[in-house]
C-alpha positions in Angstrom: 81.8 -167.2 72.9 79.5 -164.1 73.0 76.0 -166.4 70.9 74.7 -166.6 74.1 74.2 -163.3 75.2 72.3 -162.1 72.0 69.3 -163.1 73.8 69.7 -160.7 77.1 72.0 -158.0 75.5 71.4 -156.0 78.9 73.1 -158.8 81.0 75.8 -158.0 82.7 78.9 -159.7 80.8 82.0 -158.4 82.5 82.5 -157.0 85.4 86.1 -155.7 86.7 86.0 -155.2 90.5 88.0 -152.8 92.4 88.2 -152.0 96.3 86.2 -149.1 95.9 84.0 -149.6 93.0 83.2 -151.9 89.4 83.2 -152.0 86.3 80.3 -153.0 84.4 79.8 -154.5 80.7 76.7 -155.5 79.5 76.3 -158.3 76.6 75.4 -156.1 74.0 78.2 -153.5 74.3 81.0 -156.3 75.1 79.7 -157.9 71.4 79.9 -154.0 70.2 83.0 -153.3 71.3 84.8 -155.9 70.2 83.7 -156.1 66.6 84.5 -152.0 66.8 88.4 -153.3 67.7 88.3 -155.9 65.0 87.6 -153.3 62.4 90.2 -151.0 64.0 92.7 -153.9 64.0 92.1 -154.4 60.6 92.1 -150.8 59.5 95.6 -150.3 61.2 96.9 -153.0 59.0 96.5 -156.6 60.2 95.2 -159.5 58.4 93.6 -162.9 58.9 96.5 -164.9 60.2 98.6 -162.3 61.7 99.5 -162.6 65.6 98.9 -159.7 67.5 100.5 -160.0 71.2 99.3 -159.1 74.0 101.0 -157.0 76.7 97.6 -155.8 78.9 97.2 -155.8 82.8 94.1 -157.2 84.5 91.0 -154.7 82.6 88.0 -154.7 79.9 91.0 -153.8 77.3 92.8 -157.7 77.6 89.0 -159.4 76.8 88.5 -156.5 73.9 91.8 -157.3 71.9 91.5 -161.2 72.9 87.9 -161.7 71.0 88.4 -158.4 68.5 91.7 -160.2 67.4 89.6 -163.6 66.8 86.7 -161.9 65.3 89.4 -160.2 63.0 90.3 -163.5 61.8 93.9 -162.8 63.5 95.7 -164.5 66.4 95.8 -163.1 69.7 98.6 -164.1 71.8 98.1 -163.1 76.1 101.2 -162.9 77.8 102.0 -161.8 81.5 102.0 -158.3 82.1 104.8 -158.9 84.6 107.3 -160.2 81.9 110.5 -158.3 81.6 111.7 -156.9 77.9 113.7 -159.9 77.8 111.5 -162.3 78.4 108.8 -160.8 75.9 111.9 -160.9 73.2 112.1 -164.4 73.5 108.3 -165.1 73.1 108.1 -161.9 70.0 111.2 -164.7 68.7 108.5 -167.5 69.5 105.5 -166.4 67.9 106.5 -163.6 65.2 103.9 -161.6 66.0 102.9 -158.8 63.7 101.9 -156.2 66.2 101.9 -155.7 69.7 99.2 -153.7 71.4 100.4 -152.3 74.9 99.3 -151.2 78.3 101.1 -147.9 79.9 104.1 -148.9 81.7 104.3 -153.0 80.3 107.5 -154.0 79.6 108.3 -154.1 75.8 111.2 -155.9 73.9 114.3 -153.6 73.2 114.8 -152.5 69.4 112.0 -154.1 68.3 110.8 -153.5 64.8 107.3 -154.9 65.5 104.6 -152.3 65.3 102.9 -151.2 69.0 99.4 -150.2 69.4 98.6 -148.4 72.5 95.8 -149.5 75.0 94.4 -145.9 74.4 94.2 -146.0 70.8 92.8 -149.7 70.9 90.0 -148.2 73.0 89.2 -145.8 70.7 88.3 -148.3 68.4 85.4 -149.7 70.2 83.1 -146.8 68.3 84.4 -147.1 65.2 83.8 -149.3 61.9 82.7 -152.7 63.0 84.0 -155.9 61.4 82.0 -158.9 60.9 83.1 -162.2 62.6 85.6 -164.1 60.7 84.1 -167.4 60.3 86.5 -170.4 59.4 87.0 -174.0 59.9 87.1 -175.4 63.8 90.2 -176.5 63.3 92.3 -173.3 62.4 94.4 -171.8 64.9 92.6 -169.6 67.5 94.9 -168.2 69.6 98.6 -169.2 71.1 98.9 -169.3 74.9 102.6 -168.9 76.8 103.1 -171.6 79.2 104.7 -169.9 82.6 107.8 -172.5 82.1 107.7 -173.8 85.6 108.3 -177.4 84.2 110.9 -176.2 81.6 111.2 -172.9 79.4 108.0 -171.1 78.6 106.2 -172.7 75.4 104.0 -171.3 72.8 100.9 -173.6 73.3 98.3 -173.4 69.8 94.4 -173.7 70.7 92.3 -174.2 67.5 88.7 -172.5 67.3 87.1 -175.5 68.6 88.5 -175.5 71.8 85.9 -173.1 73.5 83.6 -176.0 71.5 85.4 -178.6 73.6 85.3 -176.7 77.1 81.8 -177.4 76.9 82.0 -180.1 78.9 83.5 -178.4 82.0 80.3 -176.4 82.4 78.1 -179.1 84.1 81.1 -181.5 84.5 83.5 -179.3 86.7 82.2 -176.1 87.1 78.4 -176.7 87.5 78.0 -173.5 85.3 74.6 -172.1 84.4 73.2 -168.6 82.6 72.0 -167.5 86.2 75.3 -167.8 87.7 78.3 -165.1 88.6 82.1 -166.4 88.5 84.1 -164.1 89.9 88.0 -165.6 89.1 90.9 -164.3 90.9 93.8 -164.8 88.3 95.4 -162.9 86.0 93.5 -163.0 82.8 96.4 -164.4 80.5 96.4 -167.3 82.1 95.0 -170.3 80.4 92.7 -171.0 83.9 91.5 -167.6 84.4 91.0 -166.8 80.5 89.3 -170.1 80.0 87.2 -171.1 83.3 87.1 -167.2 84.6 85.9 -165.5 80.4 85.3 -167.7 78.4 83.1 -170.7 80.0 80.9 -168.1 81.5 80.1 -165.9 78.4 79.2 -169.4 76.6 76.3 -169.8 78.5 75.4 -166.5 78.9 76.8 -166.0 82.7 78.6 -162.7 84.3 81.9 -163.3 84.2 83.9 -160.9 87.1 87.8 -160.5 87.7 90.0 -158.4 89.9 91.1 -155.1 88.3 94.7 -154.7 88.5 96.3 -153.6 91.6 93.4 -154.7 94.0 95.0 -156.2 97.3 93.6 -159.4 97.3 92.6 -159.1 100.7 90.0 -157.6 99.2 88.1 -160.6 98.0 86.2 -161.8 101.0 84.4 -158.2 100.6 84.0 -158.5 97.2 82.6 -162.1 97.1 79.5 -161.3 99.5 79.3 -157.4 98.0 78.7 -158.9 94.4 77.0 -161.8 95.1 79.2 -164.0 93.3 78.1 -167.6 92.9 80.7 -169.7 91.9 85.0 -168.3 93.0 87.8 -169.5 90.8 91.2 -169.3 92.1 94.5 -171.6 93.0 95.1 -173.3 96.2 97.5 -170.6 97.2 94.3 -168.2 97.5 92.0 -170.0 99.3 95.2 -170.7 101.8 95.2 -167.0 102.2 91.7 -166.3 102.5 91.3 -168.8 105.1 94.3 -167.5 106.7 92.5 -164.5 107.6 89.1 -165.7 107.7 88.4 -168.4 109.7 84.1 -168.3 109.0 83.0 -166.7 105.8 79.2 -165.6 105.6 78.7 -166.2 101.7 75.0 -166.4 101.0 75.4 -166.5 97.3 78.5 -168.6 97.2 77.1 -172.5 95.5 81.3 -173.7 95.5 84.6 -173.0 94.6 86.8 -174.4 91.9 90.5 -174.9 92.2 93.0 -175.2 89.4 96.8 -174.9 89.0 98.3 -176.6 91.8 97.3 -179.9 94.1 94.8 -179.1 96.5 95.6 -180.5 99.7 92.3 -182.4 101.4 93.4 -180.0 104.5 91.9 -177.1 102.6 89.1 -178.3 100.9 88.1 -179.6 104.0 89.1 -175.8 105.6 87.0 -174.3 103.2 84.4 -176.7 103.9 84.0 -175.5 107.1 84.6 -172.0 106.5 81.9 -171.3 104.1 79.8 -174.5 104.4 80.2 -175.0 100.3 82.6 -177.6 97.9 86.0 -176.8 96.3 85.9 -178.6 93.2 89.2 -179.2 91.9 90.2 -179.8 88.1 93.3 -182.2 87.2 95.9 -181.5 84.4 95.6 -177.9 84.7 98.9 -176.8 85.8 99.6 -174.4 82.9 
């Protein structure tokens, strides 16, 4: 995920926007910091083929324990930050994880026995010992992704290594994705959508990659879009709805298209946004979860 950027290590990676402000993660300290958190995993305990949930809002510390837990050789697993204790007891049941590293204030299941990490603790190891990447065979599991259960209960979805290998073709096939560009995605980040098309894709070929930090109205976008000179927006159907809503013209200089996922796109708002910002909304099929 991160070969490209060895190249331009002082490319902007990541950044997290906020109302009043960013965020910013170059290449080379992204690649730093996470091979600081997959010593740190390590050193606290976990090995290859342990699961390590996830329970992190929208910020630099969700993408740092996502590819420190891969580079660790263990198994991240992203859930929603808005899942109540119950519900993350029935995915710890799910996916027996063997630690859970935790934002302030995420809900947590009752009486667990499962170890938790705190967010500032697995921040502190982006200076420490640095682990090497854990290569293995494409097809070993790479992570486990929650389905959000809206066509039955929540699943515990497996995605082998290769799978970032596969997405390959979305770059130029959906997403007309290049090094130049910057894909700002408006999800939460443990989605499959957002973590795939909004990290993932764009740090393969070497692309800034930007999401909303969390708690930032999303009125906020249209700003944000033109401030940052963002290239290519990601979000579902229900955004552009709202944008568009409020903003019947959009100036966007930098804006090429958009790409819509996660619901059907009615041909009343592509055509909306169409006129709006004079650009495409590309829409991907099979992408509900």
């Amino acid at each position: 995920v991160l070969a490209a950027g060895r190249a331009t290590p002082d490319r902007i990676a990541l950044v997290i926007l906020r109302a009043g402000g960013a965020e910013r993660w170059s290449y080379g300290r992204l690649t730093e910091a996470v091979l600081g958190v997959a010593g740190g995993l390590l050193d606290r305990g976990l090995r290859p083929g342990d699961r390590l949930l996830l329970r992190l809002g929208n910020g630099v510390s969700f993408p740092l324990a996502f590819l420190g837990a891969i580079a660790a050789g263990t198994i991240p697993v992203p859930t929603s930050a808005s899942l109540t204790a119950p519900e993350v007891a029935r995915v710890v049941a799910l996916t027996r994880p063997a630690m859970i590293v935790a934002g302030p204030g995420i809900a947590l299941p009752d009486r667990s026995a499962i170890p938790v990490l705190g967010e500032a603790e697995l921040r502190g190891f982006e200076s420490g010992r640095r682990a090497d990447w854990a290569m293995c065979d494409p097809d070993r599991l790479g992570y486990v992704a929650i389905t959000s259960g809206t066509s039955g209960s929540p699943r515990a979805v497996a995605h082998a290594h290769r799978t970032v290998w596969a997405r390959r073709m979305m770059h130029q096939g959906w997403e007309g994705l290049g090094p130049s560009d910057r894909l700002f995605h408006a999800g939460a980040l443990n989605w499959t959508y957002t973590l795939g098309t909004g990290l993932l894709d764009p740090w393969a070929v070497g692309a800034t990659a930007m999401v909303l930090a969390e708690g930032t109205p999303l009125a906020q976008i249209p700003l944000l879009l033109k401030r940052h000179q963002v290239s290519i927006f990601a979000a579902v159907p229900g955004i552009y709805r709202k944008i568009l809503g409020e903003h019947p013209t959009l100036a966007l200089p930098d804006l090429r298209h958009g790409l819509s996922a996660g619901e059907k796109l009615p041909p009343s708002l592509r055509a909306g946004w169409r006129a709006a910002t004079g650009t495409d909304l590309h829409e991907a099929f099979g992408m509900s979860e």
